[in-house]
mmCIF file of the N, C-alpha and C atoms, coordinates in Angstrom:
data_MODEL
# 
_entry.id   MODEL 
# 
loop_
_atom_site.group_PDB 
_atom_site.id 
_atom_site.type_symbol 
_atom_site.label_atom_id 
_atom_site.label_alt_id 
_atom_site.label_comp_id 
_atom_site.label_asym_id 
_atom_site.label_entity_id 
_atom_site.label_seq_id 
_atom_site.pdbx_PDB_ins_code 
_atom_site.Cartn_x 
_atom_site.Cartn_y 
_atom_site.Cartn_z 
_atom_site.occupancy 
_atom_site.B_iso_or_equiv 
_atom_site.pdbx_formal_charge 
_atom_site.auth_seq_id 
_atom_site.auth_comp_id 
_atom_site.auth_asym_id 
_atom_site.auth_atom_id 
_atom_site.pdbx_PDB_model_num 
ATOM 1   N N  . UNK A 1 1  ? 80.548 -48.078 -16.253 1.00 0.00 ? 1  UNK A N  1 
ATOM 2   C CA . UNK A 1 1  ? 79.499 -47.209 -16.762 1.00 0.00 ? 1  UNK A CA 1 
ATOM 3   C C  . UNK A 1 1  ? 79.107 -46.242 -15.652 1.00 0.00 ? 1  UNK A C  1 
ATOM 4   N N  . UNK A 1 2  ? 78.991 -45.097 -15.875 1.00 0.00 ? 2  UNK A N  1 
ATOM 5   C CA . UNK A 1 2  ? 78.968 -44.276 -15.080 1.00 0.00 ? 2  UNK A CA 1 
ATOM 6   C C  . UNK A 1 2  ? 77.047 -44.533 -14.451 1.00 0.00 ? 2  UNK A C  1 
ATOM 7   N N  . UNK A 1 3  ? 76.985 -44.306 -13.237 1.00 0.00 ? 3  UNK A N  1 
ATOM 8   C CA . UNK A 1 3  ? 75.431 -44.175 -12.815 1.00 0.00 ? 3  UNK A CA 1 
ATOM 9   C C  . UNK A 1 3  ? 74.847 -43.245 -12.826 1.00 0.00 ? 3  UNK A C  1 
ATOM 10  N N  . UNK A 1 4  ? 73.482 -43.220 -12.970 1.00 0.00 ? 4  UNK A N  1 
ATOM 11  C CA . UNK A 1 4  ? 72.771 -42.681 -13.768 1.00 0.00 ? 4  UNK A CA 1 
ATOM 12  C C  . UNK A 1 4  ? 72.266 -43.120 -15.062 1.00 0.00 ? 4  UNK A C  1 
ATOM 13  N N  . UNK A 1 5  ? 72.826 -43.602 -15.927 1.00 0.00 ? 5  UNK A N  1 
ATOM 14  C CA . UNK A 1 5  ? 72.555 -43.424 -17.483 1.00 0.00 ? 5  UNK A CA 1 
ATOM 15  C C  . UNK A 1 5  ? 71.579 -44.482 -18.124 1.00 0.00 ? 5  UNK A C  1 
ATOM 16  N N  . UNK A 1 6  ? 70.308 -44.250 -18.093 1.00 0.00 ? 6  UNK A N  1 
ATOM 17  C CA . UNK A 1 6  ? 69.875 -45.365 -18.929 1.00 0.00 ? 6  UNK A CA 1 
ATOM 18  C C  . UNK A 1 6  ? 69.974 -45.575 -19.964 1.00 0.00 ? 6  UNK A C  1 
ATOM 19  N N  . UNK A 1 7  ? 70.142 -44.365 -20.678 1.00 0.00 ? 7  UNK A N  1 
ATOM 20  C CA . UNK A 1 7  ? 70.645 -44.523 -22.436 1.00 0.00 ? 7  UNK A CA 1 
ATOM 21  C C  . UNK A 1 7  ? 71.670 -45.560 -22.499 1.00 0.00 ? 7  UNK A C  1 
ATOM 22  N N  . UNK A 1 8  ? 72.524 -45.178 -21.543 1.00 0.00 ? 8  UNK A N  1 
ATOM 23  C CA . UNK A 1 8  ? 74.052 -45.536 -21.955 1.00 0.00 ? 8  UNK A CA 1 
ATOM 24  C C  . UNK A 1 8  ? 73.976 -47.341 -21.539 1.00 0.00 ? 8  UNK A C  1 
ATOM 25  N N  . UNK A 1 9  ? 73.258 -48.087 -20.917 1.00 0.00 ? 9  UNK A N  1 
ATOM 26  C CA . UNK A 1 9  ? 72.794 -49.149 -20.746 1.00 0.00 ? 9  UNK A CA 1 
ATOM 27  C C  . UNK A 1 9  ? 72.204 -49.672 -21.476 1.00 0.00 ? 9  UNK A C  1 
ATOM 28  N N  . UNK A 1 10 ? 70.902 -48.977 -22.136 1.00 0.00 ? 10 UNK A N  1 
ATOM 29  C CA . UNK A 1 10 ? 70.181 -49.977 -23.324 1.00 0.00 ? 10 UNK A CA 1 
ATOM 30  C C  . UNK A 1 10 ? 70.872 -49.977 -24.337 1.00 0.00 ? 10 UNK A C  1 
ATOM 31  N N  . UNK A 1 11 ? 71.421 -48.654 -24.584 1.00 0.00 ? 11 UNK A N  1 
ATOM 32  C CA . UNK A 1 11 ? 72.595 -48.968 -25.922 1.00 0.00 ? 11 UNK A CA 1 
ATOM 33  C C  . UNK A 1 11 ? 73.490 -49.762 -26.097 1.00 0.00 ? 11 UNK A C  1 
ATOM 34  N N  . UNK A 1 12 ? 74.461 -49.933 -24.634 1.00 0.00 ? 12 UNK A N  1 
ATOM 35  C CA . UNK A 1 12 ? 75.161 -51.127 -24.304 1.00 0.00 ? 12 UNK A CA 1 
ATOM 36  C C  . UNK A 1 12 ? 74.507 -52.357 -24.571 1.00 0.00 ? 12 UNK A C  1 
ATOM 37  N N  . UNK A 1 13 ? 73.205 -52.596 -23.719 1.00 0.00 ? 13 UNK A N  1 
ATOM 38  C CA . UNK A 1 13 ? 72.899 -53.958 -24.144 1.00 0.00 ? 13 UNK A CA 1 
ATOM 39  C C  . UNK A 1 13 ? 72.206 -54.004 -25.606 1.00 0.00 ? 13 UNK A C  1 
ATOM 40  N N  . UNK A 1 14 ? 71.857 -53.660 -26.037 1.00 0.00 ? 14 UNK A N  1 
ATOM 41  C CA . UNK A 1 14 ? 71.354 -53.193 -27.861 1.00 0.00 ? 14 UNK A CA 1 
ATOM 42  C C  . UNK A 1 14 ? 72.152 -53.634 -28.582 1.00 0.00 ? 14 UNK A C  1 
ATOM 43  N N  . UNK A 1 15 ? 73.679 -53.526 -28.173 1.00 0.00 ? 15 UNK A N  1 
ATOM 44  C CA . UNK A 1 15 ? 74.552 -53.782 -28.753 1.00 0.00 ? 15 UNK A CA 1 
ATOM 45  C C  . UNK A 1 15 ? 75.535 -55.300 -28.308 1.00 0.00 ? 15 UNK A C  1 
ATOM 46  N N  . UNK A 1 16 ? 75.161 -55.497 -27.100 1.00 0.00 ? 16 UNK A N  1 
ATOM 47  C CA . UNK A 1 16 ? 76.009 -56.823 -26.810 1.00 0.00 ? 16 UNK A CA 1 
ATOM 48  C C  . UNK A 1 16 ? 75.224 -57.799 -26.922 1.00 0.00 ? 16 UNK A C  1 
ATOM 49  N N  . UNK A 1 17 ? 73.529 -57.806 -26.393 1.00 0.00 ? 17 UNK A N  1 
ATOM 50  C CA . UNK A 1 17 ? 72.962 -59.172 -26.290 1.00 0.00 ? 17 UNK A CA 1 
ATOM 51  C C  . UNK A 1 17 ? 72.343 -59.839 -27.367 1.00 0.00 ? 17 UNK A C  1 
ATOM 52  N N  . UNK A 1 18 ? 72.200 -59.516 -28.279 1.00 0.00 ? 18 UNK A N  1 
ATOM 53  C CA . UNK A 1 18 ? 71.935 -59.976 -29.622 1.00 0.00 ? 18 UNK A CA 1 
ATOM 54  C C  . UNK A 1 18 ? 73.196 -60.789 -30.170 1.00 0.00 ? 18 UNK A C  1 
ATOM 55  N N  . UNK A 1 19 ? 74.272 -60.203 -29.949 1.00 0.00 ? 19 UNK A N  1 
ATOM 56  C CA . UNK A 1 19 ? 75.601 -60.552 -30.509 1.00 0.00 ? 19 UNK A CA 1 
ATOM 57  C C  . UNK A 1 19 ? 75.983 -62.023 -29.487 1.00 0.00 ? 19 UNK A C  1 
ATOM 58  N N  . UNK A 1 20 ? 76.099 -61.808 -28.181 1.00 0.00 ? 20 UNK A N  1 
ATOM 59  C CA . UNK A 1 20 ? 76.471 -62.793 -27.417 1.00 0.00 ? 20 UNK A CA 1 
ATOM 60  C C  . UNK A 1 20 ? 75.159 -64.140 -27.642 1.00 0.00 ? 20 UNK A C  1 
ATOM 61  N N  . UNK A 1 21 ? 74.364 -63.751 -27.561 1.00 0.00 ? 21 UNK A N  1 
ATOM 62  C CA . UNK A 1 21 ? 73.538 -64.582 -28.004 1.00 0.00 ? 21 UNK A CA 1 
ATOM 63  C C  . UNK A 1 21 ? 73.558 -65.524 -29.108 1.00 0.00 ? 21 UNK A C  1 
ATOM 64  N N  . UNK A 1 22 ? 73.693 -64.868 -30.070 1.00 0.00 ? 22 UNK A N  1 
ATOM 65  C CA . UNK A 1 22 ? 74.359 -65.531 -31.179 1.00 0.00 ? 22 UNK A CA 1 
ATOM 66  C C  . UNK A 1 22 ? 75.779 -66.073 -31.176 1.00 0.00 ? 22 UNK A C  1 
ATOM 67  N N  . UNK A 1 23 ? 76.302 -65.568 -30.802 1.00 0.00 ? 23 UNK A N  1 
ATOM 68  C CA . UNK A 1 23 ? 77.750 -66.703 -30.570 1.00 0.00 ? 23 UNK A CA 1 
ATOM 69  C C  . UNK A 1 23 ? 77.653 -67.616 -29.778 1.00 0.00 ? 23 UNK A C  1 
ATOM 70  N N  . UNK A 1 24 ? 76.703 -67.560 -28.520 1.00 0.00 ? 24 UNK A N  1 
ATOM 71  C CA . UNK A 1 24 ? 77.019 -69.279 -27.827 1.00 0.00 ? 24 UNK A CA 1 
ATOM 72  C C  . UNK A 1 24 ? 75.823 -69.491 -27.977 1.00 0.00 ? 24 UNK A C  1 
ATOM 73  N N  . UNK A 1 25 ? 74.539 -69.269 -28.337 1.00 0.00 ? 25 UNK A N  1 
ATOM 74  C CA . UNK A 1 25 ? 73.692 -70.556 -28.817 1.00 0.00 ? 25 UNK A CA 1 
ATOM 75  C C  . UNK A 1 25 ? 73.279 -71.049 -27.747 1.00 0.00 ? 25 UNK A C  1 
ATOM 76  N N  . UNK A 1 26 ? 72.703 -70.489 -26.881 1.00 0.00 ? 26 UNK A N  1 
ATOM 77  C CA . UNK A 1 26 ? 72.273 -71.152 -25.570 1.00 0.00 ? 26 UNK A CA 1 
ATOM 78  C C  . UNK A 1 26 ? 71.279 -72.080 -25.604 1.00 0.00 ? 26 UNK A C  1 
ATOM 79  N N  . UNK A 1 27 ? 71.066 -73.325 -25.091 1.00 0.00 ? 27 UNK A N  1 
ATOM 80  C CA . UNK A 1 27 ? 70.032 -74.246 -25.077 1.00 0.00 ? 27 UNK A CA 1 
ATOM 81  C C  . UNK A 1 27 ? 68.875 -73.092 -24.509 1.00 0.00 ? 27 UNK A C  1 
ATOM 82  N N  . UNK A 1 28 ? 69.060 -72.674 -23.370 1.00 0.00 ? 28 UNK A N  1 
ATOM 83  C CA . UNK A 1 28 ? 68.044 -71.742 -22.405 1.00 0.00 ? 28 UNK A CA 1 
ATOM 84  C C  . UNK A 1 28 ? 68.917 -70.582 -21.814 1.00 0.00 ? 28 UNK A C  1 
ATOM 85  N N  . UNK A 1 29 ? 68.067 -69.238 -22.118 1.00 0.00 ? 29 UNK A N  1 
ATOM 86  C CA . UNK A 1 29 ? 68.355 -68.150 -21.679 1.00 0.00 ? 29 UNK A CA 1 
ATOM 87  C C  . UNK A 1 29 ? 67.830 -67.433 -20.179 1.00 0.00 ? 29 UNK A C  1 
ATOM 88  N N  . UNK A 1 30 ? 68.382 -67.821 -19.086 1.00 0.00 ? 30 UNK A N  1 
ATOM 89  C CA . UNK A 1 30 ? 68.067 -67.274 -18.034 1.00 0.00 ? 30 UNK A CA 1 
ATOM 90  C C  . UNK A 1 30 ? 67.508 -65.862 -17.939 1.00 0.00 ? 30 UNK A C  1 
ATOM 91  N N  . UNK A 1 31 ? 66.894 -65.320 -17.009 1.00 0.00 ? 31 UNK A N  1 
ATOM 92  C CA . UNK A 1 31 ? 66.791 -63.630 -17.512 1.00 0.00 ? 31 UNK A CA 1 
ATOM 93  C C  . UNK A 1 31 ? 66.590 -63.603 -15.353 1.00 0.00 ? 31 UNK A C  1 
ATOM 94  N N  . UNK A 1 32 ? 67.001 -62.442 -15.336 1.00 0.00 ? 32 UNK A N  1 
ATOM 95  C CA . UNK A 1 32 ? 66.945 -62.076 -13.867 1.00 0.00 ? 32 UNK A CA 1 
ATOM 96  C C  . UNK A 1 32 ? 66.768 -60.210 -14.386 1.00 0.00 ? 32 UNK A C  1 
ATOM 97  N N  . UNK A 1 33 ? 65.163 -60.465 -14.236 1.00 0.00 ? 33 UNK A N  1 
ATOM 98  C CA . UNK A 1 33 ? 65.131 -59.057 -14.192 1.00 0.00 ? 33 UNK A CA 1 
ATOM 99  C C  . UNK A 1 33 ? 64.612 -58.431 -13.386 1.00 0.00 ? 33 UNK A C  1 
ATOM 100 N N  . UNK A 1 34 ? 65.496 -57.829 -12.512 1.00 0.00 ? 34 UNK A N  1 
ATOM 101 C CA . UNK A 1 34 ? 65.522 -57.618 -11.159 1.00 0.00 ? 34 UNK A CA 1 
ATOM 102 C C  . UNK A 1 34 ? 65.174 -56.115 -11.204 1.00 0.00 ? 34 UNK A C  1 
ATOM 103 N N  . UNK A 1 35 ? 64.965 -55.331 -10.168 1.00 0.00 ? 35 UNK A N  1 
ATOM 104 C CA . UNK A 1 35 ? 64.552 -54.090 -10.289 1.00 0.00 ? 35 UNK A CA 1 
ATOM 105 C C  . UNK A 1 35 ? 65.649 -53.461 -9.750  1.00 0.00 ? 35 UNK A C  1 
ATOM 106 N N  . UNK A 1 36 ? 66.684 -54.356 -9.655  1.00 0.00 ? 36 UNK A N  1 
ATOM 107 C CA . UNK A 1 36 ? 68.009 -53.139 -8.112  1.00 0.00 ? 36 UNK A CA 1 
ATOM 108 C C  . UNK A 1 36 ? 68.470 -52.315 -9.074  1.00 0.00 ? 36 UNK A C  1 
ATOM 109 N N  . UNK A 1 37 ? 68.262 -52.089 -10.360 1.00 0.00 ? 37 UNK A N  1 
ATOM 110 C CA . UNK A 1 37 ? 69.188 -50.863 -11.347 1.00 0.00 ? 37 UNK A CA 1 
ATOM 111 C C  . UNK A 1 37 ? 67.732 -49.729 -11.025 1.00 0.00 ? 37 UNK A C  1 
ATOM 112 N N  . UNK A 1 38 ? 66.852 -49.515 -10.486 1.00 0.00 ? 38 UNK A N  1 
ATOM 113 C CA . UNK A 1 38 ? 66.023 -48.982 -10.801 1.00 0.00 ? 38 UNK A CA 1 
ATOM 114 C C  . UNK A 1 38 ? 66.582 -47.458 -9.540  1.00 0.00 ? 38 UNK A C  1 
ATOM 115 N N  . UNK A 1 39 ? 65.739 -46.192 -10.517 1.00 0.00 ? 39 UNK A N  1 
ATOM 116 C CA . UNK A 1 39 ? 66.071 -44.911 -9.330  1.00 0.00 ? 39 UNK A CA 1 
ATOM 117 C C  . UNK A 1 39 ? 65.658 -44.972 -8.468  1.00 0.00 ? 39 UNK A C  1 
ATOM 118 N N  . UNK A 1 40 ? 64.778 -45.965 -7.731  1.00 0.00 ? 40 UNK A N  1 
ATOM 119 C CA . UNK A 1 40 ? 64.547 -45.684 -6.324  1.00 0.00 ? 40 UNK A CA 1 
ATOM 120 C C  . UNK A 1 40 ? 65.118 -46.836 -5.187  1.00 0.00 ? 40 UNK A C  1 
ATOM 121 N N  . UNK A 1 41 ? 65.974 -47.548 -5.837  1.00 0.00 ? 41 UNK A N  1 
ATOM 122 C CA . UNK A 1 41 ? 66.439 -48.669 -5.340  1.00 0.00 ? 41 UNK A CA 1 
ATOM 123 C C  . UNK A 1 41 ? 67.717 -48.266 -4.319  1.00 0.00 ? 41 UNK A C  1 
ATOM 124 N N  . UNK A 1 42 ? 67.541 -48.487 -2.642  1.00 0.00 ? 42 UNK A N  1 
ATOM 125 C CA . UNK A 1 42 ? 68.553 -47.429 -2.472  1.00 0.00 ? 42 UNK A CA 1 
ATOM 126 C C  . UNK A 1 42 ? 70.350 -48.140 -2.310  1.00 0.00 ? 42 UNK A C  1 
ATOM 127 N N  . UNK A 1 43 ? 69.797 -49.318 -2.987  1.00 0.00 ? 43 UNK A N  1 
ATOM 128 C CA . UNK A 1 43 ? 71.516 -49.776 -2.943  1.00 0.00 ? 43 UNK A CA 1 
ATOM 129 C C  . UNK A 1 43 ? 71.886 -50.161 -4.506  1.00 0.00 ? 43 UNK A C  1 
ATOM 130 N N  . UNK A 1 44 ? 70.994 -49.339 -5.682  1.00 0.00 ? 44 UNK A N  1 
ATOM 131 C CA . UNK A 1 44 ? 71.518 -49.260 -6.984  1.00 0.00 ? 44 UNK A CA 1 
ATOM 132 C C  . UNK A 1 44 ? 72.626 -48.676 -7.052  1.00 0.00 ? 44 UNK A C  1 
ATOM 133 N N  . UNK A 1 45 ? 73.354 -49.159 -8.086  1.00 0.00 ? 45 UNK A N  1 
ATOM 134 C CA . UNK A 1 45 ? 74.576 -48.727 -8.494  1.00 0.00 ? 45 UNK A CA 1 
ATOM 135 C C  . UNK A 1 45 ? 74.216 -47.573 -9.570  1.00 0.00 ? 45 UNK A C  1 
ATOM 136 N N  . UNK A 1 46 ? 73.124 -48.580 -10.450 1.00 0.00 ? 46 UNK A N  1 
ATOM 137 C CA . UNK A 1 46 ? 72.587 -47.502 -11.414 1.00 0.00 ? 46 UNK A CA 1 
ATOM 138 C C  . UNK A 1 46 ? 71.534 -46.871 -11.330 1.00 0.00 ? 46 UNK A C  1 
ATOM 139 N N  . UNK A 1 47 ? 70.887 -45.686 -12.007 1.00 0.00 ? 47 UNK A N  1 
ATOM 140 C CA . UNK A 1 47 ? 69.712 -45.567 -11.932 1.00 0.00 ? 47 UNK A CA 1 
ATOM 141 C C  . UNK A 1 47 ? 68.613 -45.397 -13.124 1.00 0.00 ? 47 UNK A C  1 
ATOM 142 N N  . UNK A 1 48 ? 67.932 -46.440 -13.500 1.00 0.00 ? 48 UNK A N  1 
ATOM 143 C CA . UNK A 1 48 ? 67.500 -46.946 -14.393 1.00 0.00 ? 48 UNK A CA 1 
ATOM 144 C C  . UNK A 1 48 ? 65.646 -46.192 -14.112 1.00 0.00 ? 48 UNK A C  1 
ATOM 145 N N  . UNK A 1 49 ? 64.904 -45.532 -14.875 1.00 0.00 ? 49 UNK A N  1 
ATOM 146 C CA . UNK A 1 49 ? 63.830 -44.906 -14.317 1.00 0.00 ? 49 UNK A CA 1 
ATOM 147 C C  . UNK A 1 49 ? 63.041 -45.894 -14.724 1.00 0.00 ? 49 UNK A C  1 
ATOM 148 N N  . UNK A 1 50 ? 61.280 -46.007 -14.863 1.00 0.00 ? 50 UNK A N  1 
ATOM 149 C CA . UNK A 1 50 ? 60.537 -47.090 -15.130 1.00 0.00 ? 50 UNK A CA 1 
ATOM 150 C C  . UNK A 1 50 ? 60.327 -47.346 -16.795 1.00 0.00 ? 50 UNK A C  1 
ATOM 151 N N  . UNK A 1 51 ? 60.510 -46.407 -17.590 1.00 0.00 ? 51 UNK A N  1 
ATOM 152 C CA . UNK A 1 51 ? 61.029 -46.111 -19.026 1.00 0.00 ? 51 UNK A CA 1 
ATOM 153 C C  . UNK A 1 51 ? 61.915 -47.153 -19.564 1.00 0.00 ? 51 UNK A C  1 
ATOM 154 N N  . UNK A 1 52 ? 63.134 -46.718 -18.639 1.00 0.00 ? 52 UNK A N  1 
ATOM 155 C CA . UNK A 1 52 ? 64.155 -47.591 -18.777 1.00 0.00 ? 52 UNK A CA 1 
ATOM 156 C C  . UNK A 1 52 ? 64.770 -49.383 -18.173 1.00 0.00 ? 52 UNK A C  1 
ATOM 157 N N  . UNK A 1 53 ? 64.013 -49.427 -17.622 1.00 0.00 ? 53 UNK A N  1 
ATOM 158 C CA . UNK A 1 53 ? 63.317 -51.017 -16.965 1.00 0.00 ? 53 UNK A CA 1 
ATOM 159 C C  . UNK A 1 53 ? 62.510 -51.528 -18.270 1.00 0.00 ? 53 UNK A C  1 
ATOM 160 N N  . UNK A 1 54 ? 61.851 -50.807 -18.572 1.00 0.00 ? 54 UNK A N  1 
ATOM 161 C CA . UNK A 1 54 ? 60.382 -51.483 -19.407 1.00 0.00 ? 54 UNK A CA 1 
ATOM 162 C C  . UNK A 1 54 ? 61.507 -51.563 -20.815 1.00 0.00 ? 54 UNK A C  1 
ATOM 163 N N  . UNK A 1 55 ? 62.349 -50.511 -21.046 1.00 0.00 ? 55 UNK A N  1 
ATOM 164 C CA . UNK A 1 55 ? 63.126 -51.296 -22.480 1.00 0.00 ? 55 UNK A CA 1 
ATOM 165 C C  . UNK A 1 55 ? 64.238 -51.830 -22.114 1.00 0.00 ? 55 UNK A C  1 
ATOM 166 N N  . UNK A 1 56 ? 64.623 -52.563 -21.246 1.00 0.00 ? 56 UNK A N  1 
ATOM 167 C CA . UNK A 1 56 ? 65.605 -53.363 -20.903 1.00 0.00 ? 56 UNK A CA 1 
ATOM 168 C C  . UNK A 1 56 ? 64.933 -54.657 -21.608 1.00 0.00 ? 56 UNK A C  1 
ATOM 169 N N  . UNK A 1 57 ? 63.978 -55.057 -20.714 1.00 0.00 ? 57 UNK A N  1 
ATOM 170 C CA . UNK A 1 57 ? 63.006 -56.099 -20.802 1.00 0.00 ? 57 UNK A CA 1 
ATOM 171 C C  . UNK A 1 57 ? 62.916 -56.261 -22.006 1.00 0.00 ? 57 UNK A C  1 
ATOM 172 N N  . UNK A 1 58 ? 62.280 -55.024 -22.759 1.00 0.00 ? 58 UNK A N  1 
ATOM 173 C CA . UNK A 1 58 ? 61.853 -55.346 -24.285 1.00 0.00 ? 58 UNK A CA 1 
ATOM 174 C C  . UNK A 1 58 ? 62.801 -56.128 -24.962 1.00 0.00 ? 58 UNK A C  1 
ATOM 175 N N  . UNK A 1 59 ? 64.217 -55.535 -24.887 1.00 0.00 ? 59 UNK A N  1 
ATOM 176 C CA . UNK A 1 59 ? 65.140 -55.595 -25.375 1.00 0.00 ? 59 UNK A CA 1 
ATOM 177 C C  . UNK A 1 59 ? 65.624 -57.622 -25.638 1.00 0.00 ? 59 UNK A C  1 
ATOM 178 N N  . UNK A 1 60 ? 65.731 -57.407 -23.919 1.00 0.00 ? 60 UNK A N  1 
ATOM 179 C CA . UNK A 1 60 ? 66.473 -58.774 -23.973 1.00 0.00 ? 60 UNK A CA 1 
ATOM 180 C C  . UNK A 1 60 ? 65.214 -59.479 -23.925 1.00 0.00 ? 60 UNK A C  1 
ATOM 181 N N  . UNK A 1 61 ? 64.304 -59.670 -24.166 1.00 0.00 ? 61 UNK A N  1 
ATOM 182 C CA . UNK A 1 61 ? 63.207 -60.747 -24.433 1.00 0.00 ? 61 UNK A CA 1 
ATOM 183 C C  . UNK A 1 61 ? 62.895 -60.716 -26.305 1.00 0.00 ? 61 UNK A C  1 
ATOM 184 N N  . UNK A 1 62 ? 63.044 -59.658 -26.165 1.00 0.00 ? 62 UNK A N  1 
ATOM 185 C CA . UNK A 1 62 ? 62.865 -59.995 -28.064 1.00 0.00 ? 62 UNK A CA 1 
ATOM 186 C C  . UNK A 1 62 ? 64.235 -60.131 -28.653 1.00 0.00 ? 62 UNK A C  1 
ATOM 187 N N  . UNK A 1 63 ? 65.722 -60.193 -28.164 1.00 0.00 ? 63 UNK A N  1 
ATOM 188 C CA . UNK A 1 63 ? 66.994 -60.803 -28.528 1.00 0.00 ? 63 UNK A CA 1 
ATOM 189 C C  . UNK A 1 63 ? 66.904 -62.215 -28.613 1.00 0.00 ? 63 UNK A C  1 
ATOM 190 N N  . UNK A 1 64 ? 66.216 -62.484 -27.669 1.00 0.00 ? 64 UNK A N  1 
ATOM 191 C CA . UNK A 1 64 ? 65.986 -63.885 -27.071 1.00 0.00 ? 64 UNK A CA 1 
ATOM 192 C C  . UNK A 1 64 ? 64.750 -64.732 -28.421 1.00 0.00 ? 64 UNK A C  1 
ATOM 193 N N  . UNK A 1 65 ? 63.675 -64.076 -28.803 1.00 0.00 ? 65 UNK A N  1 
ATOM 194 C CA . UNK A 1 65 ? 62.737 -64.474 -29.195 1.00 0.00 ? 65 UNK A CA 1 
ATOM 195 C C  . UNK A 1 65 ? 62.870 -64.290 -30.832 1.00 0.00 ? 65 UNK A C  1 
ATOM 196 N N  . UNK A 1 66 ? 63.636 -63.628 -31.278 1.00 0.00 ? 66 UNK A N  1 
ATOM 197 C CA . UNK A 1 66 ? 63.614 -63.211 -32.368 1.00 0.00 ? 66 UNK A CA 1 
ATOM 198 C C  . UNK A 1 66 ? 64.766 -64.360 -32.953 1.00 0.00 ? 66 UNK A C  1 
ATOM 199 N N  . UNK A 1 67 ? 65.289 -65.603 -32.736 1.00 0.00 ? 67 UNK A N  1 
ATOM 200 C CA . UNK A 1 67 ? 66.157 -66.147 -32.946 1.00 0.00 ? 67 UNK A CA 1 
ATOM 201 C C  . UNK A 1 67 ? 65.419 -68.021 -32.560 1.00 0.00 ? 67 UNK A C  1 
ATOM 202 N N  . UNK A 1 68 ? 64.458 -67.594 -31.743 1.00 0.00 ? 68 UNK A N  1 
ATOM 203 C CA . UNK A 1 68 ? 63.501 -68.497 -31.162 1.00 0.00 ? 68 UNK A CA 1 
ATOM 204 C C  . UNK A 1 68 ? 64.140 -69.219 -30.299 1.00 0.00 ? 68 UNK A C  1 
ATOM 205 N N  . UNK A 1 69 ? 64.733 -68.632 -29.694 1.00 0.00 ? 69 UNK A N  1 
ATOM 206 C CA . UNK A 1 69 ? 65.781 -69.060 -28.116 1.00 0.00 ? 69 UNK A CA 1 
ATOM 207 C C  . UNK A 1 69 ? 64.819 -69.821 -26.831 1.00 0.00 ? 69 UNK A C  1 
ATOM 208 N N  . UNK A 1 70 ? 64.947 -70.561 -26.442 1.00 0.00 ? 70 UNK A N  1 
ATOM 209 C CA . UNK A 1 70 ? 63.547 -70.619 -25.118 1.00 0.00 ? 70 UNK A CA 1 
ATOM 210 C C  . UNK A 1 70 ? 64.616 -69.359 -24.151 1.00 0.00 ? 70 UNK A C  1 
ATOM 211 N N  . UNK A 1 71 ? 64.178 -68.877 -23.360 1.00 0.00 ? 71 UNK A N  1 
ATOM 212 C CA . UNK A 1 71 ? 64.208 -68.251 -22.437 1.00 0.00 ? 71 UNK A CA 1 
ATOM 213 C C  . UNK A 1 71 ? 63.106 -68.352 -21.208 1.00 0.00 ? 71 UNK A C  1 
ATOM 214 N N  . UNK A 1 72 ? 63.666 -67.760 -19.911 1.00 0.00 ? 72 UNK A N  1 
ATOM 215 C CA . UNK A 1 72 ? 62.680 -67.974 -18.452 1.00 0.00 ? 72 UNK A CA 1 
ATOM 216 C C  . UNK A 1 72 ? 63.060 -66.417 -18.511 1.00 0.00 ? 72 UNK A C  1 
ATOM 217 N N  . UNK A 1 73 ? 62.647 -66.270 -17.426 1.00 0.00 ? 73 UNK A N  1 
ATOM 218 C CA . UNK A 1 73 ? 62.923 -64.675 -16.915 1.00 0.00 ? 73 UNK A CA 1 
ATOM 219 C C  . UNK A 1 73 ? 61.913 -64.503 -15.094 1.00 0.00 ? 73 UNK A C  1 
ATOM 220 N N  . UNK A 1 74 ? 62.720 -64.155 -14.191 1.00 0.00 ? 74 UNK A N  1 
ATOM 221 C CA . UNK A 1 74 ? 62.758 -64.573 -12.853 1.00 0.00 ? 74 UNK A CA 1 
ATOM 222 C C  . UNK A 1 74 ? 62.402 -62.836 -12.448 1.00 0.00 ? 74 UNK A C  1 
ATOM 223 N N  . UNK A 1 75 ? 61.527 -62.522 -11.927 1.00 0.00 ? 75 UNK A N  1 
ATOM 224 C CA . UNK A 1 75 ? 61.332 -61.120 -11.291 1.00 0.00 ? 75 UNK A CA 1 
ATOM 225 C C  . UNK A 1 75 ? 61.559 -60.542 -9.599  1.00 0.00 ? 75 UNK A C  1 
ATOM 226 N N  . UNK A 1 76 ? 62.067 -59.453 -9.772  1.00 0.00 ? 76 UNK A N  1 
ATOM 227 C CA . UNK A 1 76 ? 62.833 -59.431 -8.114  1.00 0.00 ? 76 UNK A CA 1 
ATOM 228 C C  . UNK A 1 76 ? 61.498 -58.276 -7.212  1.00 0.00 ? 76 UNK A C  1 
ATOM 229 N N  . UNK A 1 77 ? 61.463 -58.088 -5.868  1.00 0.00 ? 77 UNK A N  1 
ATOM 230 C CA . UNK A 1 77 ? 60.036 -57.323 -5.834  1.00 0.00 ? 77 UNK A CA 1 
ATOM 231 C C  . UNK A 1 77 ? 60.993 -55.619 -5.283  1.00 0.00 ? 77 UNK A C  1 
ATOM 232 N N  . UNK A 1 78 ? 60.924 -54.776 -5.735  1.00 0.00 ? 78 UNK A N  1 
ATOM 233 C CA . UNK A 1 78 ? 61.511 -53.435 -5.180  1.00 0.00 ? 78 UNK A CA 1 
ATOM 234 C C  . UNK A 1 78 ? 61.513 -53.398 -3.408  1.00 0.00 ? 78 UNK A C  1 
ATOM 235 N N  . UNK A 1 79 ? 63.317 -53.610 -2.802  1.00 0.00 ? 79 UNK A N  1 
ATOM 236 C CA . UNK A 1 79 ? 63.072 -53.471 -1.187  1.00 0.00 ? 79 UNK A CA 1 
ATOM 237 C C  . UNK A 1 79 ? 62.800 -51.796 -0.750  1.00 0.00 ? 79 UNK A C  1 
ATOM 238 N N  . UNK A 1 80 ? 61.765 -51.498 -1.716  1.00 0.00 ? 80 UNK A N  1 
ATOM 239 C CA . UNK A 1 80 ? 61.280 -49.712 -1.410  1.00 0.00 ? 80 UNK A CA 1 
ATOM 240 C C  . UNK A 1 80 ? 60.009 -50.062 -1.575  1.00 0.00 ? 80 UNK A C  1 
# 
C-alpha cells in the first residue's frame, strides 16, 4: 500500500476485518492500536492523520462488537 493513504487503509480494513473475523471465530480479539501509522510518527511507514486513527478504531472495535466478540485493545504513547 502505498504511504500516505488513509482512505486506502480503512477501505482495506472495511473490507478484510469483518470477513477474517468471521472465518476464524476468535475466542479473544487482540487490538494493538498503536499510533506508529500516524503523520507525525517519524518512523511511519504510513501516514494516517488523527481522522484517520479515530476510524481505524471505530472500525475494528465495532467488527469486533457487532458479532459480540470479547476483544482487549492495548494503546501505544506517540515517540513525538
Amino acid at each position: 500500500m502505498p504511504c500516505g493513504s488513509s482512505v486506502l487503509l480503512i477501505t482495506a480494513l472495511d473490507g478484510l476485518v469483518p470477513v477474517v473475523l468471521d472465518r476464524v471465530l476468535p475466542d479473544l480479539v487482540p487490538y494493538n492500536a498503536s499510533v506508529g501509522p500516524h503523520v507525525d510518527d517519524q518512523l511511519r511507514r504510513l501516514t494516517l492523520t488523527d481522522a484517520g486513527l479515530a476510524e481505524r478504531e471505530r472500525l475494528v472495535l465495532a467488527a469486533c462488537r457487532s458479532p459480540g466478540l470479547p476483544h482487549e485493545a492495548t494503546m501505544g504513547l506517540p515517540a513525538w
